[in-house]
Phi, psi and omega in degrees: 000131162299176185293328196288019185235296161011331173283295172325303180314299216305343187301314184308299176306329190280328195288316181282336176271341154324295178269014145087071159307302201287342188260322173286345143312269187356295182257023135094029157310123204252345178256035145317318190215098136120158188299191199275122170110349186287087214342161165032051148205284182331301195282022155274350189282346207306316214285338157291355144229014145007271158348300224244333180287316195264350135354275185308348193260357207296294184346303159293315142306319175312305196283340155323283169318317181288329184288263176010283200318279174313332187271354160120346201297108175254014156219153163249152157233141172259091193281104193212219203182140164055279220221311189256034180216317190311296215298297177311301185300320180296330158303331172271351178273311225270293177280329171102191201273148179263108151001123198033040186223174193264168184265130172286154173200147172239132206224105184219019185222131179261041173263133196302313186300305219282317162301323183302301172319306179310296177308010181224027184215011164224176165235131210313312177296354166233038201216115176309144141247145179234133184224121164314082203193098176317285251271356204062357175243359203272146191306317161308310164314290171322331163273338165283336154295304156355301196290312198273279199346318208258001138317301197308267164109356207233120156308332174321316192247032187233137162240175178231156161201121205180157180263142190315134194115329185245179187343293171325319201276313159300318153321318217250357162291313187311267191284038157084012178349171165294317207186153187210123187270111209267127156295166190270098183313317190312332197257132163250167177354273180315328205241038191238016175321308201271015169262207174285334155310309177269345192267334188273318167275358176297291201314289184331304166319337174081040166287167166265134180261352163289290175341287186308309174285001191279322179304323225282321202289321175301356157317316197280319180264028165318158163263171145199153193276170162340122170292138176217163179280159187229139172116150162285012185272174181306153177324145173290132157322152180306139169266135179289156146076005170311002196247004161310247159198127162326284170335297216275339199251347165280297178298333170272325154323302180316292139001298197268323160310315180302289181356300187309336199077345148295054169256051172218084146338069201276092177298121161210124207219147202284172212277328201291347191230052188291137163103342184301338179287327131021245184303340173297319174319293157332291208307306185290326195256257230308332150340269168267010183256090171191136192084025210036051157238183154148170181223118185245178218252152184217102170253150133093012181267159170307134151297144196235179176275147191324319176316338220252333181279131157257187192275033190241004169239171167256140177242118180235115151269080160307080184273127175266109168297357199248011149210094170322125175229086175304337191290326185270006159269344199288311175320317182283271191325339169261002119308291189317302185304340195268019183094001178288139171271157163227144157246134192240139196227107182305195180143158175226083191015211168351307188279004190263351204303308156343305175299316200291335191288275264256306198300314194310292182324345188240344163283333194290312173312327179290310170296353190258349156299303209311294181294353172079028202235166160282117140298028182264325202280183181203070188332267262260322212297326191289342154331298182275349153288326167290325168286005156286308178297322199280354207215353150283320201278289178313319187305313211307322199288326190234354194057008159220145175307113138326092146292143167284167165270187182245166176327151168253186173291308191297337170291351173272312168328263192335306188268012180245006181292154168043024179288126173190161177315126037271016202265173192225118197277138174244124189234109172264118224246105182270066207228170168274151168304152170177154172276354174292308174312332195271336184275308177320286201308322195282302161342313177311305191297325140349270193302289175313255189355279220290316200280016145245030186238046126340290154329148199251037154271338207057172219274150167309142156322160151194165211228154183210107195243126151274157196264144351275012212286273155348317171308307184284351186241232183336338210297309185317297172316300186284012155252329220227334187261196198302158176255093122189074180249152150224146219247092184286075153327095162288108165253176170175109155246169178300170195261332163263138210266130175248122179264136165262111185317145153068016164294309190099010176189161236229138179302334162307331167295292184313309169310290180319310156311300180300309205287310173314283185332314184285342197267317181282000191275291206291322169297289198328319177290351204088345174251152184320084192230128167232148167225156213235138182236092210291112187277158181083201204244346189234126185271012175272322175294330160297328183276355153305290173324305211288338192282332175267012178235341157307300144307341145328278204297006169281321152326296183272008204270345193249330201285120148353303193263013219250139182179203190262075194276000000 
């Protein structure tokens, strides 16, 4: 840490060991983050003893995932959103396809391209979907169950996993499901990895899922080491409060740096654990971006030279110890030298994951006592969803989509001018997923960095999300959390239409609606949102194109003449 952050952490730490943080995590004291009686947090809490609960269930998953197995089923698809889809992609990411299991796949995007892949890339009659949803209501699942039900045709070849009661759960009594897996009300989204959301494709998939929950209770005796100082300045205060639990000393660090203006949490996490940034992503910005504070969380962006950083970020190194990358340690330690705080959080990898859901989940709780915020609500999220139904609501009626216009060059010029920390670029992508897009996307980010770290503040974060995935994450921060996000709106559809059986409109309609609703929510607020509508068949080239005109324009930015060609 530098030394000038040094006061704070240790103040923060004696407050917390003041207020018994750690023994009162423990026993799910709810007024930790609001008085008694204070919506969604007493009934939020399941998730500190989760674990130790879905213990009693491995069994029973098993014999489940064996019965799938036996039934002949060589693929799952997880249709979900947000809380109910992060926690399975990262498991499908990290371990891969399992020897004699069915293969996972997770369908989180309502772009035409991206379902048409999946689907032609498994074969139907031989393929679980398990669709995914607490609230039972959310409008993607449900609609990608629509599509593949009137393919299927068969309840059989459908499970539900949704907390009791609600719709879903009833859908899924009508049309005969296999099986309906109940979520844990007490728990929300984000925190529901070690439940049945994240524990029903584990199984399937052919994890060990003891394993995994085993791990979890080891959060609480994570170490952490000394504070020390970075930077040429003098030693860091002494740190307070070590007899703490790693969480509580992370989440009251975490906090008091935000205080501080180091509120851009920067995840660079080993190549062996893709997709973790994902949910950390959730966990963190849905958490704390609400009352205008918040800390946000930036995965997956390229690392840059130390210069290129202002004095709003934290750096976390998710280091796998059983495979060493000197070169991205050499890159973090020459930050730590140019004065960046860094936190290095060790792990043993892929199998650790279980510990790593848990330690995140109880530092992020911590930080939001720390900040004075619930990390259970989610104000903001439900904006964009109500501007979607309004703009879905409009269609039935005229049969057409209100488009915003796009950007012009001077309007692009206008929302990166004078950008440098605290502020931050959000690049929202309503395209199918893919990995040429995601090295496209990263290229973008680039590009912003460099033709904004001109200024001797450096340059902004930027953040890159796909729609509607990002609704469900981010989407909370950039509405709830401080305004000083701008915003990029990307779009691109596919050339063929997919009808949603009983909608009255085609998943392109539906993209297209969530990307408008999120693009007039973020104007109503006030804040700084444009969007580019990526042309041809192919949007990574496109979005190539737009990352090389970008790079121009770090050029011509001092010229007269200069903009964006």
């Amino acid at each position: 840490m530098p030394s000038a952050l040094g006061p704070g952490i240790a103040e923060e730490l004696q407050r917390a060991a003041g207020a018994r943080v750690a023994e009162r995590l423990r026993g799910g004291d709810a007024t930790l983050w609001g008085p008694p009686g204070a919506p969604e947090i007493a009934d939020r809490l399941g998730w500190l003893s989760e674990a130790g609960r879905m213990l009693e269930h491995v069994d029973e998953l098993s014999e489940f995932a064996d019965e799938v197995r036996d039934a002949g089923f060589t693929d799952a698809v997880v249709l979900g959103m947000g809380g109910s889809s992060l926690a399975p992609e990262v498991l499908r990411r990290c371990f891969g396809a399992q020897e004699g299991r069915p293969q996972l796949h997770v369908l989180d995007s309502t772009d035409a391209a991206a379902i048409r892949e999946l689907q032609e890339s498994i074969e139907l009659q031989r393929t679980l979907f398990v669709v995914s949803s607490k609230s039972g209501g959310t409008i993607e699942p449900l609609s990608l169950f629509a599509h593949f039900f009137s393919l299927v045709g068969e309840g059989r070849s459908f499970i539900a996993i949704t907390d009791p009661g609600t719709a879903l759960e009833e859908l899924a009594r009508e049309r005969e499901f296999r099986r309906t897996f109940a979520g844990e009300p007490a728990i929300g989204g984000r925190y529901s990895a070690l439940s049945n959301f994240g524990l029903v494709p584990a199984a399937l998939m052919g994890l060990d899922v003891r394993a995994l929950l085993n791990r979890a209770p080891q959060a609480w005796q994570t170490e952490i080491g000394p504070l020390q100082s970075s930077g040429p300045e003098a030693p860091a205060r002494a740190q307070d409060g070590s007899e703490l639990p790693a969480c509580v000393q992370l989440g009251a660090a975490i906090g008091a740096m935000e205080r501080a203006g180091r509120d851009k949490l920067t995840f660079v996490i080993s190549s062996s654990l893709p997709g973790l940034g994902l949910w950390l992503e959730q966990l963190v910005a849905e958490s704390t971006g609400k009352r205008g504070t918040g800390i946000l969380p930036v995965a997956e962006e390229p690392l840059g030279d130390p210069e290129e950083y202002g004095e709003d970020r934290v750096f976390v190194s998710i280091r796998d110890r059983e495979r060493p990358e000197p070169a991205l340690d050499e890159a973090l330690e020459a930050l730590a030298r140019a004065g960046h705080p860094l936190i290095i959080v060790p792990c043993g990898g892929p199998l650790d994951l279980g510990r790593l859901f848990m330690l995140w989940e109880l530092t992020v709780a911590v930080a939001g006592w720390s900040l004075s915020i619930n990390p259970f609500d989610q104000p903001n999220v439900q904006q964009a969803k109500d501007a979607t139904q309004a703009v879905l609501a409009a269609y039935s009626d005229s049969h057409q989509l209100d488009e915003p216009a796009e950007a012009s060059e001077a309007q692009l010029q206008a929302l990166l001018a004078g950008a440098s920390p605290p502020h931050y670029v959000a690049i929202m992508g309503f395209v199918a997923p893919s990995l040429e897009f995601d090295r496209a996307a990263a290229e973008l980010r680039i590009a912003i960095r460099r033709a904004c770290a001109a200024g001797a503040k450096g340059a902004p974060a930027t953040t890159f999300g796909y729609g509607p995935r990002f609704l469900h994450s981010t989407g909370q921060f950039h509405k709830g959390g401080p305004r000083t996000g701008r915003f990029l709106q990307l779009l691109h559809d596919a050339g063929d239409e997919i009808e949603i059986p009983g909608a009255g409109y085609t998943f392109t309609t539906l993209k297209n609606a969530q990307a408008i609703g999120d693009l007039r929510t973020l104007r109503e607020l006030g804040l700084p949102a444009e969007r580019v509508r990526l042309r041809g068949e192919d949007p990574a080239a496109a979005l190539r194109a737009l990352a090389a005109a970008l790079a121009r324009y770090e050029v011509s930015t001092a010229a007269p003449e200069g903009g964006i060609r």
